[in-house]
C-alpha positions in Angstrom: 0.0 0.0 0.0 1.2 3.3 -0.7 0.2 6.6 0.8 0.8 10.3 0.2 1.4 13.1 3.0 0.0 16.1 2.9 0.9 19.7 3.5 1.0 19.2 7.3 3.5 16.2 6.6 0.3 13.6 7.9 -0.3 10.0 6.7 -4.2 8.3 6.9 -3.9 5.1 7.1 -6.8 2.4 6.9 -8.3 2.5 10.5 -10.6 2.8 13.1 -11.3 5.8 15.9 -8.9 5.3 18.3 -6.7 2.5 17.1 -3.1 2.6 18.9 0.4 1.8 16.6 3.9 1.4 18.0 6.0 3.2 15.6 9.7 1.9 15.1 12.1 4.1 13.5 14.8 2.1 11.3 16.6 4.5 10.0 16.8 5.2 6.2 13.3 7.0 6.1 11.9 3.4 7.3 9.1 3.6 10.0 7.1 -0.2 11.4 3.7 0.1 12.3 2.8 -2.6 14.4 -1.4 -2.3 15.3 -1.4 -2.9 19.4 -4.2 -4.5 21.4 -6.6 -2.4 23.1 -5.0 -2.4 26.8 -7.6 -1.2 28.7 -11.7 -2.3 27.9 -13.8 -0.1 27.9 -15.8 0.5 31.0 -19.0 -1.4 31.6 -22.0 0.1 30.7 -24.8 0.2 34.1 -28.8 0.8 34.0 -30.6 0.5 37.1 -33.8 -1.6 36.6 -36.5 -1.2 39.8 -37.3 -5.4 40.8 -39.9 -5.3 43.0 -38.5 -3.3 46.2 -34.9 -3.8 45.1 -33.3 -1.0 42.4 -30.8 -3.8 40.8 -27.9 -2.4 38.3 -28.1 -4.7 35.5 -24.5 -4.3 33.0 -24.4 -4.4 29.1 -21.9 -7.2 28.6 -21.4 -10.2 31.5 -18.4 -10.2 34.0 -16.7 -13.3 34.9 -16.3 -14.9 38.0 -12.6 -14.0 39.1 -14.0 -9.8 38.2 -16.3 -10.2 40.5 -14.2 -11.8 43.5 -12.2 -9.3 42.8 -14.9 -6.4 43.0 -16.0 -7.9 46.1 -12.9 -8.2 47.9 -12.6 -4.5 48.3 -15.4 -4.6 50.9 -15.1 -5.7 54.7 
């Protein structure tokens, strides 16, 4: 793939809002772009849904076990 910079000396590349990219410099005018993994997910979505007497916080996505040891360990 080739591209062309512009006047601000800017590449676009093929890729999504918020995609991160180590750069390498080799020297030469050679750059590697190597697409990372998202480190951090994105926060978990809460509504809170009234269940009879109870107001329960019901997420968008599920949680595994180990998350929610670990939530729970916080408190006494």
């Amino acid at each position: 793939m080739t591209v062309i910079a512009d006047n601000k000396k800017r590449v676009t590349l093929p890729t999504q809002p918020g995609e991160r990219f180590d750069v390498r410099v080799l020297g030469d005018g050679q750059f590697i772009l190597t697409r990372l993994e998202p480190s951090h997910p994105r926060p978990a979505k809460v509504t809170v849904r009234k269940i009879g007497r109870y107001s329960v916080g019901h997420l968008d996505r599920a949680i595994s076990e180990t998350a929610l040891h670990e939530a729970l360990a916080e408190f006494p």
